[in-house]
Every structure is written in C-alpha cells, then in structure tokens.
N, CA, C and O of each residue as an XYZ file, in Angstrom:
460
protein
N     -36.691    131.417    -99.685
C     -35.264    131.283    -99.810
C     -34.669    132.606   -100.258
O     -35.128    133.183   -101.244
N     -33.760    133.050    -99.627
C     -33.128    134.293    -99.929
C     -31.972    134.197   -101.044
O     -31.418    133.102   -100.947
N     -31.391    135.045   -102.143
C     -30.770    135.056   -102.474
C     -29.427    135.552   -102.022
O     -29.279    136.387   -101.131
N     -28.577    135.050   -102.615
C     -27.188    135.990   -102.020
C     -27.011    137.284   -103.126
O     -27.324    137.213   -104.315
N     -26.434    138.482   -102.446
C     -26.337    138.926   -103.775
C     -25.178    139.558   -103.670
O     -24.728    138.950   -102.699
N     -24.226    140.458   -104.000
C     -23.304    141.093   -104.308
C     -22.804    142.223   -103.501
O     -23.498    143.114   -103.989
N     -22.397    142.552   -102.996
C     -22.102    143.874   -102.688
C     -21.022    144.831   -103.948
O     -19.937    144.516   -104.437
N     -21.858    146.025   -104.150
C     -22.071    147.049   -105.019
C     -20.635    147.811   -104.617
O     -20.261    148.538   -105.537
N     -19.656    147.814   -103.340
C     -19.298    149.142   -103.137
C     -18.140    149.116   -104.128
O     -17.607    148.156   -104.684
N     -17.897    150.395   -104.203
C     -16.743    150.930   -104.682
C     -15.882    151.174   -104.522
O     -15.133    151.563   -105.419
N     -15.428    151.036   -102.874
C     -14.033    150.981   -102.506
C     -13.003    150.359   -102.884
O     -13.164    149.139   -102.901
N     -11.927    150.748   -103.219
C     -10.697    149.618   -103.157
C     -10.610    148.561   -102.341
O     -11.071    148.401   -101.211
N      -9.905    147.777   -103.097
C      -9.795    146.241   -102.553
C      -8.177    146.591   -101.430
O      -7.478    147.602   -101.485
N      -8.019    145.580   -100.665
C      -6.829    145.702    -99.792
C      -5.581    146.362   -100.946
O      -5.106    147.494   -101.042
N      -5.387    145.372   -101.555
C      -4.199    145.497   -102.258
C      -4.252    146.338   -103.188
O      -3.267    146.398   -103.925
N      -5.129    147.026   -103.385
C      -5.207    148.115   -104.683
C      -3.841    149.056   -104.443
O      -3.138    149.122   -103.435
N      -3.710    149.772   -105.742
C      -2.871    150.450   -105.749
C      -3.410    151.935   -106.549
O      -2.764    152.569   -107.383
N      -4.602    152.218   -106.089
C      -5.470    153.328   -105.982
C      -5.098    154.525   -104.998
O      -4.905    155.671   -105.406
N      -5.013    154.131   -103.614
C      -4.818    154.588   -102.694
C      -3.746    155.761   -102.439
O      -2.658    155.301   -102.095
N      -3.783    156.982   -102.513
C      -2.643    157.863   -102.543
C      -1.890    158.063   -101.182
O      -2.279    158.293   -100.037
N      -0.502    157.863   -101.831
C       0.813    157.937   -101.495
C       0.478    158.684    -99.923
O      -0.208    159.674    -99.667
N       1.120    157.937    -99.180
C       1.115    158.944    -98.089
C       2.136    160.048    -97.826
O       3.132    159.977    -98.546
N       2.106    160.955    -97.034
C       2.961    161.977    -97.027
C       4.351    161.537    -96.267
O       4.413    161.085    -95.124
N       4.962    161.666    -96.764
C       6.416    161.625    -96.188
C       7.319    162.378    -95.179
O       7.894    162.208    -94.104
N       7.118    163.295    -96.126
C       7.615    165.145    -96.050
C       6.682    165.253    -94.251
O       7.322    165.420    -93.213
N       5.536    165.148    -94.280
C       4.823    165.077    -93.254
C       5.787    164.532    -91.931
O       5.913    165.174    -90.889
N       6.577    162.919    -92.270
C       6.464    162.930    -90.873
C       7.618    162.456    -90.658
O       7.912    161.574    -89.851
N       8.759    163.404    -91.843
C      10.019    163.226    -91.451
C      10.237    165.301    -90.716
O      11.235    165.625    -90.071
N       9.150    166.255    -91.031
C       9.057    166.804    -90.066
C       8.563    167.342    -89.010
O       8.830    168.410    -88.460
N       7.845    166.556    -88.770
C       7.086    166.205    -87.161
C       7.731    166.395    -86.068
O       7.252    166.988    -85.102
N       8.945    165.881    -86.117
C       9.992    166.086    -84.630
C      10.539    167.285    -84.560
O      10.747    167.791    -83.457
N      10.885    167.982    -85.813
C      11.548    169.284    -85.818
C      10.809    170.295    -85.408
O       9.602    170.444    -85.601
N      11.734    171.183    -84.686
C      11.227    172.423    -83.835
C      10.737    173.635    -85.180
O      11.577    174.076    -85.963
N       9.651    173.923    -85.221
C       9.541    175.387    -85.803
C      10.361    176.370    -85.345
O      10.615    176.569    -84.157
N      11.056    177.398    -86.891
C      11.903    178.314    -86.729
C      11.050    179.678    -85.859
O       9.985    180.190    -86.203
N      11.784    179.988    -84.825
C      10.924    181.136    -84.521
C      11.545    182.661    -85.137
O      12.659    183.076    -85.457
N      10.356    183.136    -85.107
C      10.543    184.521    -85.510
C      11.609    185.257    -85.177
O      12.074    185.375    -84.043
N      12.054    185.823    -86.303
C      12.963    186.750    -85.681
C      12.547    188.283    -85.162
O      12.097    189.066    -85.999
N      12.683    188.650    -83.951
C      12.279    190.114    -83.756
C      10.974    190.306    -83.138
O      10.585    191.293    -82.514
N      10.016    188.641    -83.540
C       8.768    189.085    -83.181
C       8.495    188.744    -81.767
O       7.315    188.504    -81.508
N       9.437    188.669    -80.708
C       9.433    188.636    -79.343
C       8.626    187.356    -78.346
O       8.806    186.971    -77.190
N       7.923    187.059    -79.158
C       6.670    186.501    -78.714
C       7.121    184.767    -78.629
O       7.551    184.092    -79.565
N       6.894    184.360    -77.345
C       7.695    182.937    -77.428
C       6.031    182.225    -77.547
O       4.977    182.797    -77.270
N       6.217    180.821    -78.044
C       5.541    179.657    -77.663
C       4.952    179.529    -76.584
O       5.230    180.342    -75.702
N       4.194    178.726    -76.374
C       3.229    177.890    -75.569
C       4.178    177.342    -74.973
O       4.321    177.794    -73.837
N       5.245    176.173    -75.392
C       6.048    175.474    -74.789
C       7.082    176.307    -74.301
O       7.559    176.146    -73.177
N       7.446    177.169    -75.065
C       8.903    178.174    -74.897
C       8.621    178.876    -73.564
O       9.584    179.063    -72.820
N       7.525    179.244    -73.223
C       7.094    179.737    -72.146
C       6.927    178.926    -71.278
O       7.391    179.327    -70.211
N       6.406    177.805    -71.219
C       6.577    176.928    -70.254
C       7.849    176.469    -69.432
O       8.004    176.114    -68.263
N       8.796    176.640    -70.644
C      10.504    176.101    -70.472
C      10.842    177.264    -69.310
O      11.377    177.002    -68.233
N      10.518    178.298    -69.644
C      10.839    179.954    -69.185
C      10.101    179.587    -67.636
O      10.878    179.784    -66.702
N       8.921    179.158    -67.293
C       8.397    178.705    -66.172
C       8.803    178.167    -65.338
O       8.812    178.640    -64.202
N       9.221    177.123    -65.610
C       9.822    175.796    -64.494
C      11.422    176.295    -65.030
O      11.980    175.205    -64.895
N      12.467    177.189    -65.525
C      13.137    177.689    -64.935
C      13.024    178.564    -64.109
O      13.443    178.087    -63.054
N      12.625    179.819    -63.923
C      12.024    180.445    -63.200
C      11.378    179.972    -61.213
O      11.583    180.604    -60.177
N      10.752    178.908    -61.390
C      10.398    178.271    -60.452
C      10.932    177.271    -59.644
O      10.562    176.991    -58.503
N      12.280    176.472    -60.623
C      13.090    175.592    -60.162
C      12.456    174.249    -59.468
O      12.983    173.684    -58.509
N      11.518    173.922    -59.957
C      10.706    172.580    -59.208
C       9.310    172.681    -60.373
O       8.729    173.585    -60.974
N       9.171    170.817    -60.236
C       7.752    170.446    -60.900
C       6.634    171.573    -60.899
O       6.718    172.340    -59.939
N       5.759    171.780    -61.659
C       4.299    172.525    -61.570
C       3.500    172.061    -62.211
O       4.201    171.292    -62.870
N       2.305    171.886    -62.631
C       0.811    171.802    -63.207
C       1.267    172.471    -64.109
O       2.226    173.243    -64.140
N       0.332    172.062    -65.086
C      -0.011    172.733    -66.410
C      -0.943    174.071    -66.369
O      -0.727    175.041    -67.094
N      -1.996    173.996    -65.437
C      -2.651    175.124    -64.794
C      -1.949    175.807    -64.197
O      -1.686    176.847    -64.802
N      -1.343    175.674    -62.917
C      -0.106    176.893    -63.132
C       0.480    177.661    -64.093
O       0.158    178.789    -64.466
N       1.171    177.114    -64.381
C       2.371    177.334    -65.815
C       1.411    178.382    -66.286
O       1.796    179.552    -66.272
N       0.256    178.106    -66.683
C      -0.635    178.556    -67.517
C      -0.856    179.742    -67.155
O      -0.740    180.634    -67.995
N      -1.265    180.080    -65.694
C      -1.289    180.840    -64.706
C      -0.349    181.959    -64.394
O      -0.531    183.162    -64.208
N       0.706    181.202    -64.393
C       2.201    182.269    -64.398
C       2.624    182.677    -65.802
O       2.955    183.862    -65.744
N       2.733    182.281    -66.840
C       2.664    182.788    -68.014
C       1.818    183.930    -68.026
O       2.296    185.045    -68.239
N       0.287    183.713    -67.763
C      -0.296    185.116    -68.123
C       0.147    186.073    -67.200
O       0.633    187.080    -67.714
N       0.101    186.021    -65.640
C       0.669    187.086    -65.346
C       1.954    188.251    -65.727
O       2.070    189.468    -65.875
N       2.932    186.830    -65.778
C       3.980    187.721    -66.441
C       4.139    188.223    -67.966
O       5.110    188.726    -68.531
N       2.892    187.921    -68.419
C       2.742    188.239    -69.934
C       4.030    187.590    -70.724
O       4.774    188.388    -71.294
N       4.265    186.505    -70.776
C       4.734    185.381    -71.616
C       4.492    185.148    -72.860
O       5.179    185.088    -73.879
N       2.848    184.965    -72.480
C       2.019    183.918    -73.339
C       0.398    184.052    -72.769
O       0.032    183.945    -71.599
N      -0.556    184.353    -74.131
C      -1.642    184.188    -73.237
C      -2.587    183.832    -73.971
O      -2.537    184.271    -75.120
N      -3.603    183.061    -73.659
C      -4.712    182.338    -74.797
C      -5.838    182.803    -74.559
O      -6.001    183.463    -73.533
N      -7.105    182.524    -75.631
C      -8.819    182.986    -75.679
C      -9.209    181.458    -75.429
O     -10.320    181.064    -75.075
N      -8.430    180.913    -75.602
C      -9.067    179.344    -75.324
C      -9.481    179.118    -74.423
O      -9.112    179.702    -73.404
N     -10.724    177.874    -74.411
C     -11.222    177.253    -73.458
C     -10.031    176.156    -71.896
O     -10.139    176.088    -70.672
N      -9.344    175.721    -72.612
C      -8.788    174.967    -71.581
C      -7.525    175.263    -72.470
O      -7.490    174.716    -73.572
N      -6.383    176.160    -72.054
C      -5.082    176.322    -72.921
C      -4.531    175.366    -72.195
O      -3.947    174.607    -72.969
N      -4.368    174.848    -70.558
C      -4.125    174.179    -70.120
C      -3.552    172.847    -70.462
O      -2.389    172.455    -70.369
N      -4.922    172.072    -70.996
C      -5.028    170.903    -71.849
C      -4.226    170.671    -72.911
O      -3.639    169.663    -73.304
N      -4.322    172.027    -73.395
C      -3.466    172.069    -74.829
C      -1.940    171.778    -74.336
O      -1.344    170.759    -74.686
N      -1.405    172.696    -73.552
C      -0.066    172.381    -73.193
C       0.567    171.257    -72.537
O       1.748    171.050    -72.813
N      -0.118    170.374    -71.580
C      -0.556    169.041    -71.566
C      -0.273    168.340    -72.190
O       0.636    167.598    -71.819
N      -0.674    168.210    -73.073
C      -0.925    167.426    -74.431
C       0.599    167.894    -75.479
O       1.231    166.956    -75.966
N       1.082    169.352    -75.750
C       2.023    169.572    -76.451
C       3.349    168.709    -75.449
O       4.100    167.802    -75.806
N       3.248    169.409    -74.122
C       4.305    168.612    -73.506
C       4.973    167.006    -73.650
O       6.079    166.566    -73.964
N       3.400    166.284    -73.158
C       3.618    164.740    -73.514
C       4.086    164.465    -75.046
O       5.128    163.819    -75.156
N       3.544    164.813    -76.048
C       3.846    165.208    -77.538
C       5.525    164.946    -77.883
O       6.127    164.242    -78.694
N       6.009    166.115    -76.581
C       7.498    166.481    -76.854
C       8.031    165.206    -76.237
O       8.695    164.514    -77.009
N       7.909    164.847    -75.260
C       8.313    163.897    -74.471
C       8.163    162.456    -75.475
O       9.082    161.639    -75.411
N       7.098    162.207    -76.302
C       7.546    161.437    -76.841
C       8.089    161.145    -78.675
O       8.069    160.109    -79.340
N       8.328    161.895    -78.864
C       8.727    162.275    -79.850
C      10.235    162.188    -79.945
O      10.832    161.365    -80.639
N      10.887    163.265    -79.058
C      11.770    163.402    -78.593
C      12.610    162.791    -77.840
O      13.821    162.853    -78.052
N      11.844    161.807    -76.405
C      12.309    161.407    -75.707
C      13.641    161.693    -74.369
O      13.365    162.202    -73.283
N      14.953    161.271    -74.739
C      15.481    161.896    -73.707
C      16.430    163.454    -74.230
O      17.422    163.794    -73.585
N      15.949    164.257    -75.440
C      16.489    164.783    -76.064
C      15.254    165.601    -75.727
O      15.276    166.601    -76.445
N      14.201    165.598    -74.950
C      12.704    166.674    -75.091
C      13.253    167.811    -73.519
O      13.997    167.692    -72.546
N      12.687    168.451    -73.878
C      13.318    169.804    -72.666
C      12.490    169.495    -71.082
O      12.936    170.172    -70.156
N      11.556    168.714    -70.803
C      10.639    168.350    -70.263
C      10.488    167.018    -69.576
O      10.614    166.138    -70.427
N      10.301    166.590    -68.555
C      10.431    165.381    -67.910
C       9.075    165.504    -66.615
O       8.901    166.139    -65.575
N       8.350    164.525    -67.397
C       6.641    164.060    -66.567
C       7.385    163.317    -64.875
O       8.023    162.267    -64.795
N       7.044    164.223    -63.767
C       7.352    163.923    -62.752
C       6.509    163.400    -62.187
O       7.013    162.512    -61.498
N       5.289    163.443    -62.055
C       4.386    162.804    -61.378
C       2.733    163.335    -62.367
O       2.602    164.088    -63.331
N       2.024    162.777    -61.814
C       1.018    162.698    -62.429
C       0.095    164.755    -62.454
O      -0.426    165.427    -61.565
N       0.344    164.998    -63.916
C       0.241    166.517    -64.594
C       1.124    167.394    -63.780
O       0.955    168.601    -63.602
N       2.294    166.497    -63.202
C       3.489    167.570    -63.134
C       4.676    167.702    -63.910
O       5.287    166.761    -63.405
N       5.400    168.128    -64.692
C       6.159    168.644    -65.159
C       7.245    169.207    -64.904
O       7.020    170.409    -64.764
N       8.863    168.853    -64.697
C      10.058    169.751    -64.482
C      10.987    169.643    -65.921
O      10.868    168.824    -66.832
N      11.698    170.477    -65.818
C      12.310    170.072    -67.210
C      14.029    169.025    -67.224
O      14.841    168.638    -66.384
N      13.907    168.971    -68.232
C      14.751    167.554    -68.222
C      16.474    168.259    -68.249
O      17.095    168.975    -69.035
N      16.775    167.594    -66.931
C      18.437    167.775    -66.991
C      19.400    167.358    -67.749
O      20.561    167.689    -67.509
C-alpha cells in the first residue's frame, strides 16, 4: 500500500500575493514610436522600409525591401535573416497600431503602406 504524501514545493499558491507587480510603464509604452536621433541620419529598419514602398509605389517582399535598402544604403544588417526581422516588426506595427500603422499586409509577405 502506498502512502500519499505531500508535495514539498515552494511556489506560490494561485492567490498569493508574493508575486511581483507587473510592469506597467512597460506596456503603456509599447505602441509609442522611439524618438529618433537628432543629426544621426541613420533611419530604422521600418523607417526605411516606409522610404521603400514609397519609392516603389506598389506592394514588395520583405526580401526585397531588404534588398533595396542595402543597395541604396538606407539600412543594412550582419544578421542572419534581417528579412524575418522586418516581417515580424511590420506585422508588430500593424497590430498594435492598427489602422493608424504606416503599413497595410496586401497579400501573403507583401506589404504596401497604408493610405
């Protein structure tokens, strides 16, 4: 016959009031745009993208974008897939933002910006 026995852990219980405060400050600024530099010329990942699909006047890939940025020396990364990254920042903006985001998902990893 087995005994029952206890469990030992030490975690807080649901309702404890152990648990520290979550951040606030955190994610009342989440939506807000970082101030950019003054003087230091150098735009964003996204800022460059914006600069892109004006420039081009129609949807593009994220690999593009990516593509035309470095040529025209925009913007340029050591990363493995910067691609992905911008991808990912785009959708980010899009929902965060919503119809207030500079960016509008046209078809599947295309991108034009929002009128």
């Amino acid at each position: 016959m087995k005994k029952a026995t206890k469990s030992k852990s030490k975690a807080p219980k649901h309702g404890s009031k152990s648990k520290k405060a979550s951040k606030p400050a955190e994610a009342e600024t989440a939506g807000a745009e970082k101030p950019k530099a003054e003087g230091s010329g150098k735009l964003s990942c996204l800022d460059a993208a914006v600069e892109m699909l004006k420039a081009k006047g129609e949807s593009m890939r994220c690999k593009d974008m990516i593509t035309a940025m470095a040529e025209q020396k925009l913007w340029t990364s050591n990363a493995p897939t910067p691609h992905a990254t911008l991808y990912s920042a785009i959708l980010r903006e899009i929902t965060t933002k919503g119809n207030q985001s500079r960016f509008n998902k046209t078809d599947r990893g295309h991108f034009t910006l929002n009128a």
